[in-house]
KEDREN-850235 format. One record per residue: x, y, z of N, C-alpha, C in turn; residue number from 1. Coordinates in nm, 3 decimals. Example, Ala and Ser with C-alpha at 12.3 -4.5 7.8 and 13.67 -1.06 7.14 Angstrom:
BEGIN
     n.X     n.Y     n.Z    ca.X    ca.Y    ca.Z     c.X     c.Y     c.Z  nr
   1.319  -0.569   0.780   1.230  -0.450   0.780   1.320  -0.330   0.780   1
   1.285  -0.225   0.708   1.367  -0.106   0.714   1.290   0.003   0.787   2
//
This chain:
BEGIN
     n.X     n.Y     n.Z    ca.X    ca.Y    ca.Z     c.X     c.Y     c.Z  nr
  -7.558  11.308  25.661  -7.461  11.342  25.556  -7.319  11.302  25.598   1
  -7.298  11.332  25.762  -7.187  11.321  25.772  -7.126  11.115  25.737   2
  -7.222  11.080  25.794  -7.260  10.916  25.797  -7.158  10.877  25.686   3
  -7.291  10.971  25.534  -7.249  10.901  25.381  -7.072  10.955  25.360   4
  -7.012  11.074  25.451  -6.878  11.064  25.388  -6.769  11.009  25.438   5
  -6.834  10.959  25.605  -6.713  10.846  25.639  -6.735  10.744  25.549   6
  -6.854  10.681  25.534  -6.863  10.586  25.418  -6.791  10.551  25.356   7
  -6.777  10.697  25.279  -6.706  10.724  25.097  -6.553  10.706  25.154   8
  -6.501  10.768  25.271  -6.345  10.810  25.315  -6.338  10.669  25.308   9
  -6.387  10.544  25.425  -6.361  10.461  25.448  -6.351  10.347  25.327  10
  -6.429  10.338  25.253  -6.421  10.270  25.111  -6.275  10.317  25.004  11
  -6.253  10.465  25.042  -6.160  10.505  24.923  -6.023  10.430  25.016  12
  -6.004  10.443  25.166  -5.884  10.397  25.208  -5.927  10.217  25.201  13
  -6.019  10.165  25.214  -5.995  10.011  25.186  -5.991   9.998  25.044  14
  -5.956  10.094  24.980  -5.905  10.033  24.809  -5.767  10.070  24.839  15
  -5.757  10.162  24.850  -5.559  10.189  24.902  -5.479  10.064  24.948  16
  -5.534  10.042  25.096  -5.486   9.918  25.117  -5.523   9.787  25.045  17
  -5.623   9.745  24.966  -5.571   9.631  24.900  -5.484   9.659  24.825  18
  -5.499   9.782  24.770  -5.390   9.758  24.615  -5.280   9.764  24.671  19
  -5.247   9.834  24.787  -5.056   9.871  24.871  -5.055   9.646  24.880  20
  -5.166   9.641  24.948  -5.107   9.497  24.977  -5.068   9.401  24.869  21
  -5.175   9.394  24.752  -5.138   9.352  24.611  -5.024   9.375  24.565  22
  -4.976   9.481  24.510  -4.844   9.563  24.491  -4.747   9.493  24.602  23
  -4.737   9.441  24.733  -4.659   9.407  24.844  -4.677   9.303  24.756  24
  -4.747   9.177  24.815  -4.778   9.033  24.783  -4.651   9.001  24.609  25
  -4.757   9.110  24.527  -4.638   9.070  24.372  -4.490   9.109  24.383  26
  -4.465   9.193  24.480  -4.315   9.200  24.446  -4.247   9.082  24.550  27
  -4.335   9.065  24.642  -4.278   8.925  24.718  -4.289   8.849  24.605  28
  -4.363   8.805  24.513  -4.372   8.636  24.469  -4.309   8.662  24.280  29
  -4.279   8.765  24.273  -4.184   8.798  24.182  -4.040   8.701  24.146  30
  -4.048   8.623  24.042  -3.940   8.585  24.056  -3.794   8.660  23.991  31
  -3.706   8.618  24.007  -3.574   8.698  23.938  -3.444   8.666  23.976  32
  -3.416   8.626  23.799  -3.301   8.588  23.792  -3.158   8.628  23.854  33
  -3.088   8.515  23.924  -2.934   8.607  23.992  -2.884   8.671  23.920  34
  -2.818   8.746  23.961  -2.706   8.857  23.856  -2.582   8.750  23.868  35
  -2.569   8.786  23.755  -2.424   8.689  23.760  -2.292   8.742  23.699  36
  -2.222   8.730  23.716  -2.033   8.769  23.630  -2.065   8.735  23.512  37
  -2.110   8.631  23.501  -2.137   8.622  23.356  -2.187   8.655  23.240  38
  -2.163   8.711  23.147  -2.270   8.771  23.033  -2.283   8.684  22.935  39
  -2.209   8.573  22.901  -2.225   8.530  22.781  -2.360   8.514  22.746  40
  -2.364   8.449  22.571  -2.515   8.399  22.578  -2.565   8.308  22.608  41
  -2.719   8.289  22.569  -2.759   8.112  22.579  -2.808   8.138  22.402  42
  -2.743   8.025  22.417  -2.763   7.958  22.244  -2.912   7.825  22.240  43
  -2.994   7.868  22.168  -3.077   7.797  22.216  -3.079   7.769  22.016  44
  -3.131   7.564  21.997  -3.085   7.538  21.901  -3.244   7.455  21.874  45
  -3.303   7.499  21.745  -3.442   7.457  21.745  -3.423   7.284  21.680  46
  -3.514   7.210  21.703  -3.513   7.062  21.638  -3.531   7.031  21.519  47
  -3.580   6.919  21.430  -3.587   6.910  21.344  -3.686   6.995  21.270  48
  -3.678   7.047  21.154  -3.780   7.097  21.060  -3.805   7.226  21.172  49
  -3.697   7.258  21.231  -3.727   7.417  21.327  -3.648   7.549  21.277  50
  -3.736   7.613  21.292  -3.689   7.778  21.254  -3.640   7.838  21.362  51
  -3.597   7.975  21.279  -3.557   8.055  21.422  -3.626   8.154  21.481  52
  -3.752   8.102  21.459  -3.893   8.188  21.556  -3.936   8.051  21.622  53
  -3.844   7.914  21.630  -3.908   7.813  21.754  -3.944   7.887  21.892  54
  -3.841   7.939  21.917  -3.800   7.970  22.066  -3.888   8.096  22.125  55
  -3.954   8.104  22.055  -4.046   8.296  22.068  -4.091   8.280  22.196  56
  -4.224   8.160  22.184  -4.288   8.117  22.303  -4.187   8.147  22.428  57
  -4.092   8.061  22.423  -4.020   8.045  22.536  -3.973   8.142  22.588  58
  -3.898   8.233  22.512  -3.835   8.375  22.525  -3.922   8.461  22.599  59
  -4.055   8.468  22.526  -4.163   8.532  22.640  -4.224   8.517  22.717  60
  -4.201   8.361  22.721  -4.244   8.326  22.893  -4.177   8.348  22.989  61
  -4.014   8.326  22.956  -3.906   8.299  23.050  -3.912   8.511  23.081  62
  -3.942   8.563  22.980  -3.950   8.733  23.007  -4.056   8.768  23.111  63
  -4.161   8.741  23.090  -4.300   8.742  23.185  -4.250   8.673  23.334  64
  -4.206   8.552  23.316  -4.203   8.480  23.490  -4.106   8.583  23.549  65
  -3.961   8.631  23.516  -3.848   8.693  23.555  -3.867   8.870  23.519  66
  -3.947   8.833  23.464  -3.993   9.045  23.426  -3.859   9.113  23.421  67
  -3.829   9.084  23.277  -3.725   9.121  23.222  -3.682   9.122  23.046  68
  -3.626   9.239  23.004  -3.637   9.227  22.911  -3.502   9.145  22.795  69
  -3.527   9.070  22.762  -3.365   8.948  22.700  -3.366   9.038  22.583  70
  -3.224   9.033  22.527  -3.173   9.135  22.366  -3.198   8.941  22.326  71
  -3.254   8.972  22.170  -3.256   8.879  22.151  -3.199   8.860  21.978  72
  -3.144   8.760  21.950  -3.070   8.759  21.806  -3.122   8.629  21.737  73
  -3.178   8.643  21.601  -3.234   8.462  21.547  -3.153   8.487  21.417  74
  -3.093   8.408  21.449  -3.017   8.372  21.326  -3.025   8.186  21.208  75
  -3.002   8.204  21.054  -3.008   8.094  21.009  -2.918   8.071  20.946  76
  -2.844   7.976  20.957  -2.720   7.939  20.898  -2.762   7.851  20.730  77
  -2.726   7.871  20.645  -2.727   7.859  20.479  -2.618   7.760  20.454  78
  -2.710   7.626  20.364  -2.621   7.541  20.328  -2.515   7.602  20.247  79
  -2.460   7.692  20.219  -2.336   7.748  20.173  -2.281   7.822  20.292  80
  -2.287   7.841  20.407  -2.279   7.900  20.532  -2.271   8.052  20.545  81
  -2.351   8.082  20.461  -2.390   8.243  20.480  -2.490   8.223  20.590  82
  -2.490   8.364  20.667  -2.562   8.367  20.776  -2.689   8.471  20.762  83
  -2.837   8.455  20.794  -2.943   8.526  20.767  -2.941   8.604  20.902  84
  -2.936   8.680  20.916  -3.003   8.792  21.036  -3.188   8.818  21.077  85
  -3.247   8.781  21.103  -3.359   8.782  21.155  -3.394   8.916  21.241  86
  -3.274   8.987  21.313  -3.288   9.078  21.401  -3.171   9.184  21.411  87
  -3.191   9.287  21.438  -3.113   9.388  21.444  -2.983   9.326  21.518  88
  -2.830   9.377  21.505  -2.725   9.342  21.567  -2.752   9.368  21.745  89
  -2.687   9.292  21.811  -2.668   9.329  21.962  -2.621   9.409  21.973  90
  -2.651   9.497  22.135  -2.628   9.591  22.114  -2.463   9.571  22.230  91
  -2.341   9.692  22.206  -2.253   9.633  22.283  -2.263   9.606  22.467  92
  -2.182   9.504  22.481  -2.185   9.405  22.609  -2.347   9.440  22.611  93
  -2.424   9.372  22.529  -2.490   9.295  22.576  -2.525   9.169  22.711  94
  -2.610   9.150  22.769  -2.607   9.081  22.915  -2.671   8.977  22.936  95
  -2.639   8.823  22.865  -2.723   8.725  22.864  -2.841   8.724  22.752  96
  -2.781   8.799  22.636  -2.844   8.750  22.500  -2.922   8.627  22.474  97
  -3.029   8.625  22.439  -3.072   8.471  22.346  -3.030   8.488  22.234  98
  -2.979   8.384  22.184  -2.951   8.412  21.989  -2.990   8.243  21.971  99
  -3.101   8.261  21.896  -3.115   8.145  21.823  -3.071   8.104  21.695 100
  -3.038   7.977  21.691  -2.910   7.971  21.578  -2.996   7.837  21.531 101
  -3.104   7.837  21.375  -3.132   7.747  21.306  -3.096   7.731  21.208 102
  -3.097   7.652  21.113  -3.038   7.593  21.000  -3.094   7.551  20.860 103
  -3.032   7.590  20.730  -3.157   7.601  20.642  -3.171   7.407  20.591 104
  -3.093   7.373  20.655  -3.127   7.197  20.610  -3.139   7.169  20.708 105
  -3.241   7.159  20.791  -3.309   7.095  20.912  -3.349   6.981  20.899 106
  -3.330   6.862  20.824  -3.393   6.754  20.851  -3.341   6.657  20.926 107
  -3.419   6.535  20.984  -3.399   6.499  21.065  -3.260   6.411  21.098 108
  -3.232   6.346  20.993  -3.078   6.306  20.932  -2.992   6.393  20.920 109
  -2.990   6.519  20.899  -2.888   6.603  20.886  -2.829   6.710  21.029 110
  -2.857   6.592  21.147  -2.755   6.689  21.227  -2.621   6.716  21.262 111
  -2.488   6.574  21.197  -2.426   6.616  21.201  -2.353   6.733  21.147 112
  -2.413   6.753  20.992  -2.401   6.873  20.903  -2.460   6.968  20.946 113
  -2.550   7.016  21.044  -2.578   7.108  21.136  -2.494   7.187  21.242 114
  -2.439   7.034  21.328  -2.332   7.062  21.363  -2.234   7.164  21.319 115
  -2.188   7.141  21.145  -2.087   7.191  21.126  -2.154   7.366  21.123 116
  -2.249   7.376  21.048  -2.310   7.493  21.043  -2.304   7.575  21.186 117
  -2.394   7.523  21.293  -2.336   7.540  21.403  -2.202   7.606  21.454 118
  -2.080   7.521  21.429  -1.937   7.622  21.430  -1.947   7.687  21.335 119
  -2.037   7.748  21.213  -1.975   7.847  21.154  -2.058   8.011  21.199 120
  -2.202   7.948  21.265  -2.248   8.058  21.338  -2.161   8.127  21.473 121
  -2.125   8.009  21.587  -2.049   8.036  21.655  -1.871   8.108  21.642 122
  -1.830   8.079  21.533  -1.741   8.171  21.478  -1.752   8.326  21.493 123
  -1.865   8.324  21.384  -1.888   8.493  21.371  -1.951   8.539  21.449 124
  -2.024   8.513  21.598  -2.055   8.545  21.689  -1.926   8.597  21.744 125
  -1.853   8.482  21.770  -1.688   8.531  21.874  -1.635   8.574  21.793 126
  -1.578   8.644  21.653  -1.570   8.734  21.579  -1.625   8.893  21.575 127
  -1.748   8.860  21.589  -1.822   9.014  21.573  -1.874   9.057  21.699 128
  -1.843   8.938  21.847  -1.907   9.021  21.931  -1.785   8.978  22.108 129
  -1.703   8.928  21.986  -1.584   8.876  22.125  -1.634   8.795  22.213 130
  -1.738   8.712  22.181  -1.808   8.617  22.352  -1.669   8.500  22.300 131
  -1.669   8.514  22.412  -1.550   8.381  22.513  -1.644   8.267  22.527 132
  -1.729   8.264  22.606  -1.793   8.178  22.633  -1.908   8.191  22.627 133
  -1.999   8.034  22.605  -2.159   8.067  22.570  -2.244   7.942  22.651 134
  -2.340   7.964  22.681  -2.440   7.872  22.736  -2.529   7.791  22.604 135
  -2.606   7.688  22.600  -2.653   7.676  22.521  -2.805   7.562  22.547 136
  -2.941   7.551  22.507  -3.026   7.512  22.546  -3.067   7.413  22.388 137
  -3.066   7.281  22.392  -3.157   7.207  22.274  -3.221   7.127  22.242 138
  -3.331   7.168  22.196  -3.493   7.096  22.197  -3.476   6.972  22.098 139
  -3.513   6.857  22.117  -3.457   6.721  22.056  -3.394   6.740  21.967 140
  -3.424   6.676  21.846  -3.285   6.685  21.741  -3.152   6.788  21.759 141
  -3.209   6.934  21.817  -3.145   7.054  21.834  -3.024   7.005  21.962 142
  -3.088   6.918  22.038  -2.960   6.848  22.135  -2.855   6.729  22.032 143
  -2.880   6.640  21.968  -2.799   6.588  21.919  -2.693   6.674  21.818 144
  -2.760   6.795  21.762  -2.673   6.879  21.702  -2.534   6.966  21.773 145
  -2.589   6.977  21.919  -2.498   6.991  22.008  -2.403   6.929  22.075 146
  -2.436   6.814  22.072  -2.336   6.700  22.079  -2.252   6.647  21.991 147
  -2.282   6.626  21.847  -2.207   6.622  21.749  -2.107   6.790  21.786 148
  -2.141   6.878  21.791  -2.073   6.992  21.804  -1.965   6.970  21.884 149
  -1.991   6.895  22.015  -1.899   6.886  22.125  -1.763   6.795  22.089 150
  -1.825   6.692  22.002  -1.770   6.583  22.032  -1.631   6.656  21.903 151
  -1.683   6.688  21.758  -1.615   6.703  21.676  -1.549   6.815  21.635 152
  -1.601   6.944  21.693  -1.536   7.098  21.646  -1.559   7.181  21.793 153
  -1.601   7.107  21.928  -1.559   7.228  22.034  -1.442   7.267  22.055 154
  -1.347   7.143  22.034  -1.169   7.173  22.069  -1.107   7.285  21.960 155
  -1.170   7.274  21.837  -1.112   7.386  21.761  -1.173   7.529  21.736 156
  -1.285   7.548  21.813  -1.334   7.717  21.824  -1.271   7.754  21.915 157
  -1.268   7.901  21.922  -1.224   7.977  22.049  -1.316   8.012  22.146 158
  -1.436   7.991  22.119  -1.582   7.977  22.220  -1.559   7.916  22.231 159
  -1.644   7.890  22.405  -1.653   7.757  22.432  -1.770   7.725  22.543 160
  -1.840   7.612  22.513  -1.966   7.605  22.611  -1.965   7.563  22.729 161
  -1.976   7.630  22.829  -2.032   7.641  22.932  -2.122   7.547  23.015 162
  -2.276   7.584  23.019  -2.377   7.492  23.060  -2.434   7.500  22.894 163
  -2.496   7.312  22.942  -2.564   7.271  22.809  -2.729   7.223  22.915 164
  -2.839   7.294  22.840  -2.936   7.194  22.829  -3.040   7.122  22.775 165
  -3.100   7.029  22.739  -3.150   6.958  22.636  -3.256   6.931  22.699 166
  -3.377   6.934  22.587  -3.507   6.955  22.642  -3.569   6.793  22.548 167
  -3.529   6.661  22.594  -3.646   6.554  22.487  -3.565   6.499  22.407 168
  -3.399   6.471  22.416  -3.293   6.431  22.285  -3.308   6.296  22.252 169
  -3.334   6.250  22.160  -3.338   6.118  22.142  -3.224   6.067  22.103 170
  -3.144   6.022  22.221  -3.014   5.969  22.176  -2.963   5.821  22.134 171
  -3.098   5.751  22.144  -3.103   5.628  22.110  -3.254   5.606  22.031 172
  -3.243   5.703  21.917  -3.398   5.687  21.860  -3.525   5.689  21.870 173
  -3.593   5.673  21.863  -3.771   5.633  21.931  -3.838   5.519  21.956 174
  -3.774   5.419  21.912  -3.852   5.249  21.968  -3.864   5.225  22.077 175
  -3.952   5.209  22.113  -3.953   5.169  22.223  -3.956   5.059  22.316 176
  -3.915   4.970  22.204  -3.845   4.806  22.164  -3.702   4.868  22.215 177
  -3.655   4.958  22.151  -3.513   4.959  22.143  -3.450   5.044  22.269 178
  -3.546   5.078  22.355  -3.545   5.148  22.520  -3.625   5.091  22.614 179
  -3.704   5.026  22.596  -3.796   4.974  22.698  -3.842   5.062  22.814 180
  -3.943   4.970  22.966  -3.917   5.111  23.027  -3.853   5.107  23.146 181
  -3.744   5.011  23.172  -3.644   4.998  23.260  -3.610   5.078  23.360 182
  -3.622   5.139  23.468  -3.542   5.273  23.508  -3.420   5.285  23.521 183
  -3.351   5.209  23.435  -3.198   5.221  23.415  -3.127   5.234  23.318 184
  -3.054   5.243  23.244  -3.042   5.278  23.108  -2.913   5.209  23.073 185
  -2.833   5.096  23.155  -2.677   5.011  23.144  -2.767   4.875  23.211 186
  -2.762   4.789  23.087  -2.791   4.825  22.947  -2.932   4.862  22.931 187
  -2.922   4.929  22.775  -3.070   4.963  22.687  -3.062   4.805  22.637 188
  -3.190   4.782  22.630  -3.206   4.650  22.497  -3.149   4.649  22.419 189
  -3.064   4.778  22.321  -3.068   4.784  22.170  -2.980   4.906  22.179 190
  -2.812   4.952  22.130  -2.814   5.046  22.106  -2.807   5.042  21.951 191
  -2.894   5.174  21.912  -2.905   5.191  21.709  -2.765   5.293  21.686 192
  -2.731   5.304  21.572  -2.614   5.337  21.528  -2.600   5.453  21.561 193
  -2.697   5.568  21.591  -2.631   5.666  21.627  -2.600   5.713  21.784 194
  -2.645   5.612  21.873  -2.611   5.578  21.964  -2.409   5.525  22.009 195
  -2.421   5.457  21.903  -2.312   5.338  21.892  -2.213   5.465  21.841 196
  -2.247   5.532  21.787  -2.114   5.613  21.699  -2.095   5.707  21.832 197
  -2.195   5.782  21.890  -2.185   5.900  21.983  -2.094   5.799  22.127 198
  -2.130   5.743  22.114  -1.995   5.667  22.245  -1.872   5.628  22.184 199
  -1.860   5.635  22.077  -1.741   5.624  22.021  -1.619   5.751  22.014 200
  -1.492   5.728  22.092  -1.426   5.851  22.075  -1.504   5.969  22.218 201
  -1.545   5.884  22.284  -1.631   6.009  22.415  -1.551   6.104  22.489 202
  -1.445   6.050  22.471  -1.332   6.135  22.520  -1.325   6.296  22.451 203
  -1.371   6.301  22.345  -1.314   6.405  22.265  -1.407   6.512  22.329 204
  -1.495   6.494  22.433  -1.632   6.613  22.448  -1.542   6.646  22.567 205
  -1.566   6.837  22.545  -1.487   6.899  22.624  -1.523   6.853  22.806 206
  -1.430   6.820  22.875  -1.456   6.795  23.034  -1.549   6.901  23.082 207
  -1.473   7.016  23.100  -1.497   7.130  23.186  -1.668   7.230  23.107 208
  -1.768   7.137  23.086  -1.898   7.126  23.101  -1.990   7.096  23.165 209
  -2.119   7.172  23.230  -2.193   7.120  23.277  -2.322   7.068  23.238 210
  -2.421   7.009  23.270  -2.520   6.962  23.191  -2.612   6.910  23.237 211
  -2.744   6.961  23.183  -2.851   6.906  23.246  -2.961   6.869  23.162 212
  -2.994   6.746  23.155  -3.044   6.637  23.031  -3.201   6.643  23.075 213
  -3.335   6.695  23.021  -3.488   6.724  23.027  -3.536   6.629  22.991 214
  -3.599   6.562  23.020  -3.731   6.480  22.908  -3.831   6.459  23.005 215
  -3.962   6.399  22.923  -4.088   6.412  22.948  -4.164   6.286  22.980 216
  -4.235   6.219  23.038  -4.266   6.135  23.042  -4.425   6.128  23.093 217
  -4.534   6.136  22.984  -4.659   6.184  22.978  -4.720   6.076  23.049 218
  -4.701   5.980  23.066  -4.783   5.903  23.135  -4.773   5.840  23.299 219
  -4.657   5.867  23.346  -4.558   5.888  23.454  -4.552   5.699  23.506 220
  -4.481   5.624  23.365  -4.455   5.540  23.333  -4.350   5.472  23.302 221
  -4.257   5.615  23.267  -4.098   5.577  23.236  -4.112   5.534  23.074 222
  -4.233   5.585  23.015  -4.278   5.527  22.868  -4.142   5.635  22.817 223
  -4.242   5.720  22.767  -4.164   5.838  22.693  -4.283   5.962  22.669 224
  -4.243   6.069  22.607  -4.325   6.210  22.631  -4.420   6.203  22.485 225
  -4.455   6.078  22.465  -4.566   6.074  22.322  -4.468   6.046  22.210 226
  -4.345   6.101  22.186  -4.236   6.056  22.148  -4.121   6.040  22.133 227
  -4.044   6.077  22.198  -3.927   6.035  22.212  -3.901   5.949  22.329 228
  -3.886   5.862  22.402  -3.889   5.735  22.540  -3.793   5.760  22.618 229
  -3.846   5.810  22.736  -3.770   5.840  22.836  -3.641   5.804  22.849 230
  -3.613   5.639  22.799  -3.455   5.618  22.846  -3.365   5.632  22.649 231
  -3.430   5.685  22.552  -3.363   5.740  22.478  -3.285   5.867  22.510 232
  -3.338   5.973  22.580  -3.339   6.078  22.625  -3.208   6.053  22.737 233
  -3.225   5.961  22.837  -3.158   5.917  22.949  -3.034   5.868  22.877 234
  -3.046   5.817  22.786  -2.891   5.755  22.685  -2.794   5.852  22.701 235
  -2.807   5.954  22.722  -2.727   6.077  22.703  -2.610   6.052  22.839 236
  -2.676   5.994  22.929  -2.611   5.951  23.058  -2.479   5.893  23.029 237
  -2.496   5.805  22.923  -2.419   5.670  22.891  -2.283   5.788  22.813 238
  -2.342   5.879  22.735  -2.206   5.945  22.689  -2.152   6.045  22.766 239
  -2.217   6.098  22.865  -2.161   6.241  22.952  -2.123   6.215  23.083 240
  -2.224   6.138  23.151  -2.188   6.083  23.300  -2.023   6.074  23.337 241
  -1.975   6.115  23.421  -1.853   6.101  23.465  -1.717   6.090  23.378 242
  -1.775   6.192  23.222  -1.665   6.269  23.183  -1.667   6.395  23.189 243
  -1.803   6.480  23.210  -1.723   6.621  23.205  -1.766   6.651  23.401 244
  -1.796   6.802  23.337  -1.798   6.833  23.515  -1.907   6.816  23.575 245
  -1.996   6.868  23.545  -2.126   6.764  23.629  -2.243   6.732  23.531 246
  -2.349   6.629  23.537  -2.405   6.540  23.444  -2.561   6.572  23.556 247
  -2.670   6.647  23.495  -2.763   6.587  23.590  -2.910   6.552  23.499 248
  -3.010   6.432  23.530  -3.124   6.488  23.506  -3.200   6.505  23.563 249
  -3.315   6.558  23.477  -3.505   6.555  23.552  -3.606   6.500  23.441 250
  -3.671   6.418  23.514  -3.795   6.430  23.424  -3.915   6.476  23.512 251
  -4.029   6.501  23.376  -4.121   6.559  23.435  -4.223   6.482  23.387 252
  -4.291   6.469  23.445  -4.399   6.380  23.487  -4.597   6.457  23.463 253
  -4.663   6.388  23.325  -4.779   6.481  23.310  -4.769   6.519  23.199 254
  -4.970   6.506  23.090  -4.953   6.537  22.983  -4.892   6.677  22.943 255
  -4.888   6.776  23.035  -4.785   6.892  22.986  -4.654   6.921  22.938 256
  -4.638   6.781  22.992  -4.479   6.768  22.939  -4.417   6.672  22.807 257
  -4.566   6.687  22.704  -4.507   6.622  22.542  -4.400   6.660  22.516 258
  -4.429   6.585  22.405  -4.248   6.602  22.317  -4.305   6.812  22.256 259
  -4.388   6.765  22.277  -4.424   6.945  22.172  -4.458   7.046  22.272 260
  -4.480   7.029  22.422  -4.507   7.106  22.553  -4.401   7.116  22.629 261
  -4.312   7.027  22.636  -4.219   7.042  22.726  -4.118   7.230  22.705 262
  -4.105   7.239  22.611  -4.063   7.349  22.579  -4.087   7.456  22.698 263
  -4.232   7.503  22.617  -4.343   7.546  22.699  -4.407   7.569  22.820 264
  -4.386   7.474  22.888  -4.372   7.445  23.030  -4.360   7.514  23.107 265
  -4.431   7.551  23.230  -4.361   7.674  23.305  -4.254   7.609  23.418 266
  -4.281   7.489  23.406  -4.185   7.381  23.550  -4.060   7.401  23.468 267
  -4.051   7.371  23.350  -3.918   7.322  23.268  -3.862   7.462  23.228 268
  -3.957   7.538  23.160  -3.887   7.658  23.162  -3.776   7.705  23.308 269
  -3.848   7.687  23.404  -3.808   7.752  23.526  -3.642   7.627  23.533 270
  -3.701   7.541  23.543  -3.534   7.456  23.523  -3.449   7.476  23.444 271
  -3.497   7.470  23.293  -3.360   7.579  23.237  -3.324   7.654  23.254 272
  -3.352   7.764  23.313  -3.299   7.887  23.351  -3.268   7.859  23.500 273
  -3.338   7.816  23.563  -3.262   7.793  23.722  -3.085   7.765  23.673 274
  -3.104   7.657  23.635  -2.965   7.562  23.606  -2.889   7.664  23.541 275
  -2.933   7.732  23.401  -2.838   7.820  23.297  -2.759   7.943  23.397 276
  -2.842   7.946  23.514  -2.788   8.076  23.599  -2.738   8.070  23.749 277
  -2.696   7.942  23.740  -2.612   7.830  23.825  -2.473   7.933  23.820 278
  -2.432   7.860  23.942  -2.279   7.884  23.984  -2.234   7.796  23.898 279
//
């Protein structure tokens, strides 16, 4: 008898210790975000034909890896520029908010008029919640909307952005005639007009920005991520490089990283937020 209750003792303490060690092991490999001075938000800006439930996925992944809970705000800006609320108001000093900011004319031609929509969300943000400054994250088209932003109405808000990062921007279209797969991007074969206009006037994008340019490259070819071509994406170089404060990219390499996965990603996730929570 006595036998069967060291047995039982000895079995109940080797469950103790795995789980003490389990419990050890996860809070070692736990990741988590620096604390930072900073509170502003990240403005994360969905792509073409995108709502403001794009970003859900992401929001709850980036919550799960960092085990933490983000206040989160989705907002849609109205071709008459009334603003839709999706979510209860923030709550005050809020601490690194997401607010997603989409647009009710999302098509694919219409980002400089996004743009403008864009400053009228960012208005009543620094209106109704005093942010000074904001971070901001955008998934293709959703990056060229941010750049039109920079180039034409950052100097006249009283926000002002911070770190930018872009997840797939096609800043020189999708041909891949018109990018080839060069690993250089001075010169592209071909720049198309909205290329040609965004280097025009480059001066006007605020300096004191940082930035870090994403794309995908599914075949680890230097092709492009199924669609948008790696050195469209890389074009971005040609307008930011060694005017504001620092310019960097990555690509990622592997069918996980489509034009429709990269988002998603747990590598890329982890790079936007590494970078967004940068010194």
């Amino acid at each position: 008898m006595k036998n069967y209750q060291l047995i039982f003792f000895a079995l109940i303490a080797l469950l103790i210790l795995t789980s003490c060690t389990k419990e050890s092991d996860s809070k070692k490999t736990r990741e988590q975000l620096p604390v930072t001075k900073n509170s502003q938000p990240i403005v994360l800006v969905p792509g073409t034909n995108g709502t403001a439930n794009d970003f859900d996925d992401f929001i709850a992944d980036v919550s799960k890896i960092y085990d933490y809970q983000p206040e989160i705000l989705r907002l849609t800006v109205n071709e008459d520029n009334s603003i839709i609320h999706s979510d209860e108001p923030l709550k005050k000093n809020a601490y690194r908010p997401f607010i997603v900011i989409a647009f009710e004319n999302a098509t694919e031609d219409g980002t400089l008029e996004q743009s403008q929509r864009l400053k009228t969300a960012l208005m009543s943000l620094e209106k109704k919640y005093s942010f000074k400054n904001f971070d901001a994250v955008g998934y293709s088209n959703g990056g060229l909307v941010l750049t039109h932003f920079l180039k034409h109405d950052a100097n006249t808000t009283k926000i002002k952005l911070r770190r930018m990062v872009t997840l797939a921007t096609p800043y020189n279209y999708l041909s891949m005639d018109e990018n080839g797969k060069e690993k250089k991007v001075t010169p592209l074969p071909f720049h198309n007009e909205l290329l040609t206009e965004l280097l025009t006037d480059d001066d006007s994008i605020p300096q004191n920005i940082s930035y870090l340019n994403i794309t995908g490259d599914i075949d680890s070819d230097h092709g492009s991520d199924s669609v948008v071509p790696v050195n469209s994406a890389l074009a971005g170089r040609l307008i930011y490089q060694d005017k504001i404060k620092s310019y960097k990219e990555q690509i990622f390499s592997g069918k996980q990283y489509s034009h429709s996965g990269i988002v998603n990603a747990t590598a890329s996730e982890k790079a936007v937020m590494s970078f967004l929570y940068g010194d």
